[in-house]
Backbone as numpy.savetxt, mean C-alpha at the origin, in Angstrom:
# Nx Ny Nz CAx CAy CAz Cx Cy Cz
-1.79 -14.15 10.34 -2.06 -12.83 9.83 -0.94 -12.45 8.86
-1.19 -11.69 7.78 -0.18 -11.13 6.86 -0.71 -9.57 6.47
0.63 -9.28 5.82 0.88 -8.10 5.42 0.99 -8.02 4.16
0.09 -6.97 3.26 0.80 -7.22 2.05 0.67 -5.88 1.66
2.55 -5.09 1.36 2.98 -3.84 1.13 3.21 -3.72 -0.09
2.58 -2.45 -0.27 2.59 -1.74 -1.50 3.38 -0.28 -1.70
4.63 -0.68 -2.11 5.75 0.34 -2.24 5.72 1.27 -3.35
5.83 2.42 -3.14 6.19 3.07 -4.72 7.18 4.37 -4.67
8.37 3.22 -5.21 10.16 3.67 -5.25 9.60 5.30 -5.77
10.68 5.90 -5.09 10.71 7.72 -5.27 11.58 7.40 -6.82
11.50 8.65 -7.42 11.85 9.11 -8.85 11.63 10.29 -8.97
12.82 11.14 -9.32 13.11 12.57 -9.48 11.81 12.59 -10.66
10.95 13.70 -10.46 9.97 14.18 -11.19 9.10 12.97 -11.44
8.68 12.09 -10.97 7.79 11.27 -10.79 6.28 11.64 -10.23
4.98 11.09 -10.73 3.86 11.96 -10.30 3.42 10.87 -9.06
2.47 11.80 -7.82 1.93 10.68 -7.22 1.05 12.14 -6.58
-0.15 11.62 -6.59 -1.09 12.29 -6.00 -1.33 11.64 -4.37
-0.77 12.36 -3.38 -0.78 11.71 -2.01 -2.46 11.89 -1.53
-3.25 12.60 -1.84 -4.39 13.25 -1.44 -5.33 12.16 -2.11
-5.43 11.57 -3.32 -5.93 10.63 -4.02 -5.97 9.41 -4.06
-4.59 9.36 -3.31 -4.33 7.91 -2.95 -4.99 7.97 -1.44
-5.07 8.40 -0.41 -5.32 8.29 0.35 -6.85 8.31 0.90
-7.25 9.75 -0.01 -9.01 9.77 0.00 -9.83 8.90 -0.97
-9.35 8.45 -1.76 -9.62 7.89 -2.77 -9.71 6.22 -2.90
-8.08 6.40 -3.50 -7.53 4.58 -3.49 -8.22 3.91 -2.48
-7.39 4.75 -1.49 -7.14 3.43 -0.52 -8.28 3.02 0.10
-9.31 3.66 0.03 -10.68 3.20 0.82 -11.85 2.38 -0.22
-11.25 2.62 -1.58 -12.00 1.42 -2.72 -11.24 0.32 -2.26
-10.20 -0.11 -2.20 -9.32 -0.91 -2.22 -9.98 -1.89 -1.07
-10.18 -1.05 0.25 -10.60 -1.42 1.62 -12.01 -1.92 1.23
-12.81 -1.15 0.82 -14.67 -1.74 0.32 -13.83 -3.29 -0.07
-13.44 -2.86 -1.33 -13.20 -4.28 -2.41 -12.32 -5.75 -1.81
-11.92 -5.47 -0.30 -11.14 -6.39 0.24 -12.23 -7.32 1.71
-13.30 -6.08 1.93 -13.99 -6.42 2.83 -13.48 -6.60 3.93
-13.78 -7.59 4.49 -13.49 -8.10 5.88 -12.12 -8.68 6.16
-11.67 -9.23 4.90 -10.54 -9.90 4.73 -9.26 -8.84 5.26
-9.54 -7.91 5.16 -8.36 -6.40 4.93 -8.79 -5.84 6.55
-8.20 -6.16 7.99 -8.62 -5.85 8.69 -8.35 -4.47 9.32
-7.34 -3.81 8.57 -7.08 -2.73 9.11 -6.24 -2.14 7.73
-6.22 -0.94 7.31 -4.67 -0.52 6.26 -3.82 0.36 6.98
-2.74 1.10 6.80 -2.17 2.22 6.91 -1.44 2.82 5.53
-1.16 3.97 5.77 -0.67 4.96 4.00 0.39 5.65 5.29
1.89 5.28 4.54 2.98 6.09 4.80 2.98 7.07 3.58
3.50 8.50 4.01 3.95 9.18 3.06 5.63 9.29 3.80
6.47 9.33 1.96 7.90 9.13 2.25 8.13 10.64 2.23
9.13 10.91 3.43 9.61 12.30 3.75 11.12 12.25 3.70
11.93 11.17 3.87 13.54 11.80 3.70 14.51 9.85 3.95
15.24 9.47 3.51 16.26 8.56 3.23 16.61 8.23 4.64
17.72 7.74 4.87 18.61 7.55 5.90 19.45 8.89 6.36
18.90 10.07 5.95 19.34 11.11 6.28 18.36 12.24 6.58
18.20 13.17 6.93 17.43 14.15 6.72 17.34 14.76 5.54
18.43 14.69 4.85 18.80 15.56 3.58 18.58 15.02 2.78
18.32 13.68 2.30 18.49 12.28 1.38 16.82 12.18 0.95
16.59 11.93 -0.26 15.59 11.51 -0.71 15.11 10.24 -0.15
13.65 10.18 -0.19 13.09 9.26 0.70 12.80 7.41 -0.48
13.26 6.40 -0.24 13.53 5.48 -0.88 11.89 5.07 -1.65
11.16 5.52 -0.85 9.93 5.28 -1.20 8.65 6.90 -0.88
8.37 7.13 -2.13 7.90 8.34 -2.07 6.43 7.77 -1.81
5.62 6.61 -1.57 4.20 6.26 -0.09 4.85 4.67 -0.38
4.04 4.31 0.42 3.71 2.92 1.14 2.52 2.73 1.79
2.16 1.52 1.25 1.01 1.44 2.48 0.54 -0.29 2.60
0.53 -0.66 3.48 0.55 -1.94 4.38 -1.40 -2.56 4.28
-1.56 -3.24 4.37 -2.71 -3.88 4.38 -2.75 -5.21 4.92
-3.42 -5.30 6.42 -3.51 -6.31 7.61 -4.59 -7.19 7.07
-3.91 -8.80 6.77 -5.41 -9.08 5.99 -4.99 -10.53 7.19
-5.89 -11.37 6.81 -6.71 -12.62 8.06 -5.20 -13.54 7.42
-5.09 -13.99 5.76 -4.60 -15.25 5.27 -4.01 -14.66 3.76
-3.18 -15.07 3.36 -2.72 -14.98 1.78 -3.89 -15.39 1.17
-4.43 -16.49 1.40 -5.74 -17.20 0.26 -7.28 -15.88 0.62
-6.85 -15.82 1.54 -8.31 -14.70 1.75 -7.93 -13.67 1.14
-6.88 -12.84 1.26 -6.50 -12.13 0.72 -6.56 -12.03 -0.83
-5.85 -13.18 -1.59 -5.98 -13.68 -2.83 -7.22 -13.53 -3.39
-8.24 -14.32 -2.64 -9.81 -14.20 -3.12 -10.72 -13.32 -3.02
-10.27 -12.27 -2.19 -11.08 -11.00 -1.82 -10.68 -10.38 -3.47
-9.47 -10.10 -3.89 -8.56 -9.19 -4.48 -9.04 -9.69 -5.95
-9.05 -10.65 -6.24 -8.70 -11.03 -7.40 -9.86 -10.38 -8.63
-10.74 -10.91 -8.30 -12.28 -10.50 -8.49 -12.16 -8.62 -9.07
-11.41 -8.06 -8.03 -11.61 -6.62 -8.47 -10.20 -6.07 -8.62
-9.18 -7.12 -8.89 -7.81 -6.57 -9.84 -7.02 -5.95 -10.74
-8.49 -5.78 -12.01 -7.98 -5.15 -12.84 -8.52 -2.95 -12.53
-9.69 -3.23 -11.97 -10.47 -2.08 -10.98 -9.10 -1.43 -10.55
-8.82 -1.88 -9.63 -7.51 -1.65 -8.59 -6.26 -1.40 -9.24
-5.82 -2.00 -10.04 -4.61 -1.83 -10.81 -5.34 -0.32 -11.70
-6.18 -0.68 -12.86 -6.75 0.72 -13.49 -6.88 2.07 -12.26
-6.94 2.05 -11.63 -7.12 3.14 -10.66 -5.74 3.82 -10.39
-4.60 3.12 -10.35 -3.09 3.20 -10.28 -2.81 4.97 -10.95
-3.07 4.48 -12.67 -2.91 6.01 -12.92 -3.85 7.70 -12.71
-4.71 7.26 -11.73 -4.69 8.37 -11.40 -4.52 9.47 -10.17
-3.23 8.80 -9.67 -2.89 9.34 -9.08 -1.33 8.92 -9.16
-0.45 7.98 -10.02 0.68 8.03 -10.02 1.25 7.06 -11.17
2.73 7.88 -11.79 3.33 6.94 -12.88 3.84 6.12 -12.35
4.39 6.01 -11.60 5.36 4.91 -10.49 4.56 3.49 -10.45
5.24 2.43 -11.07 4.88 0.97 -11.06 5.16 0.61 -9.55
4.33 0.00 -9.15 4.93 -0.30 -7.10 5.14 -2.14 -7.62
6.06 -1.20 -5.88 6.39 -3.07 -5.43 5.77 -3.67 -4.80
5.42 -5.10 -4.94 4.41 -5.47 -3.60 5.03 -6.77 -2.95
4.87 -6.53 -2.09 5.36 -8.14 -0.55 4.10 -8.42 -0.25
4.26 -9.89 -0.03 3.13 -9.82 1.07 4.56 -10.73 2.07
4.14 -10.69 3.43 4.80 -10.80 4.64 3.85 -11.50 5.87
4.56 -12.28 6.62 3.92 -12.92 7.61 4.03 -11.99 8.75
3.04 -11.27 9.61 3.03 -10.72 10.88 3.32 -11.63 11.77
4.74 -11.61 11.79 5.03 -12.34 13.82 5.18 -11.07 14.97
4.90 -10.29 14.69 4.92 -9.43 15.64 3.89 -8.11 15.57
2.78 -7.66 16.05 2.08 -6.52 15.53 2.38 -5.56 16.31
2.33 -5.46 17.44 2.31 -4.70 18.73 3.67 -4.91 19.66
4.50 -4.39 19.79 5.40 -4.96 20.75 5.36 -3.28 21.93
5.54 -4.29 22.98 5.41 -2.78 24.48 6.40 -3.60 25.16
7.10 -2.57 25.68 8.33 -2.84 26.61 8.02 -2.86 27.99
């Protein structure tokens, strides 16, 4: 299983529509990934390593997919869709990981 995060670094006066990305984006994104995309989540960034401190990443959001190659082949097909969709709801270029899940759930 992997992860593949989609960061977008905070910037004083930077636009990001949190309401758009969330009602919007992120559930084309989910259609266009199918089955492959087994679950997403959308962080919104609220504060740094401080309370007072700007938050390093003004959203994030994670996407639980089966394989990198599934992932790859779901995505590719509707990439430029997905990327075009970007500005309307934010100037901020994101970062993206993808990451191996060794751990999803941990209970003590």
């Amino acid at each position: 299983m992997i992860k593949v995060s989609v960061m977008y670094p905070y910037a004083a006066g930077a636009r990001f529509d949190h309401v758009y990305y969330r009602e919007t984006h992120m559930p084309m994104v989910k259609q266009r990934l199918g089955d492959v995309c087994l679950y997403y989540t959308v962080d919104k960034g609220i504060s740094g390593g401080t309370a007072d401190a700007d938050p390093v990443y003004v959203a994030k959001c994670d996407f639980i997919c089966t394989s990198v190659e599934a992932y790859l082949a779901a995505r590719t097909p509707h990439a430029l869709e997905i990327r075009g969709d970007i500005a309307n709801y934010t100037n901020i270029q994101p970062v993206v990981q993808i990451s191996e899940v060794v751990v999803e759930r941990a209970e003590v």
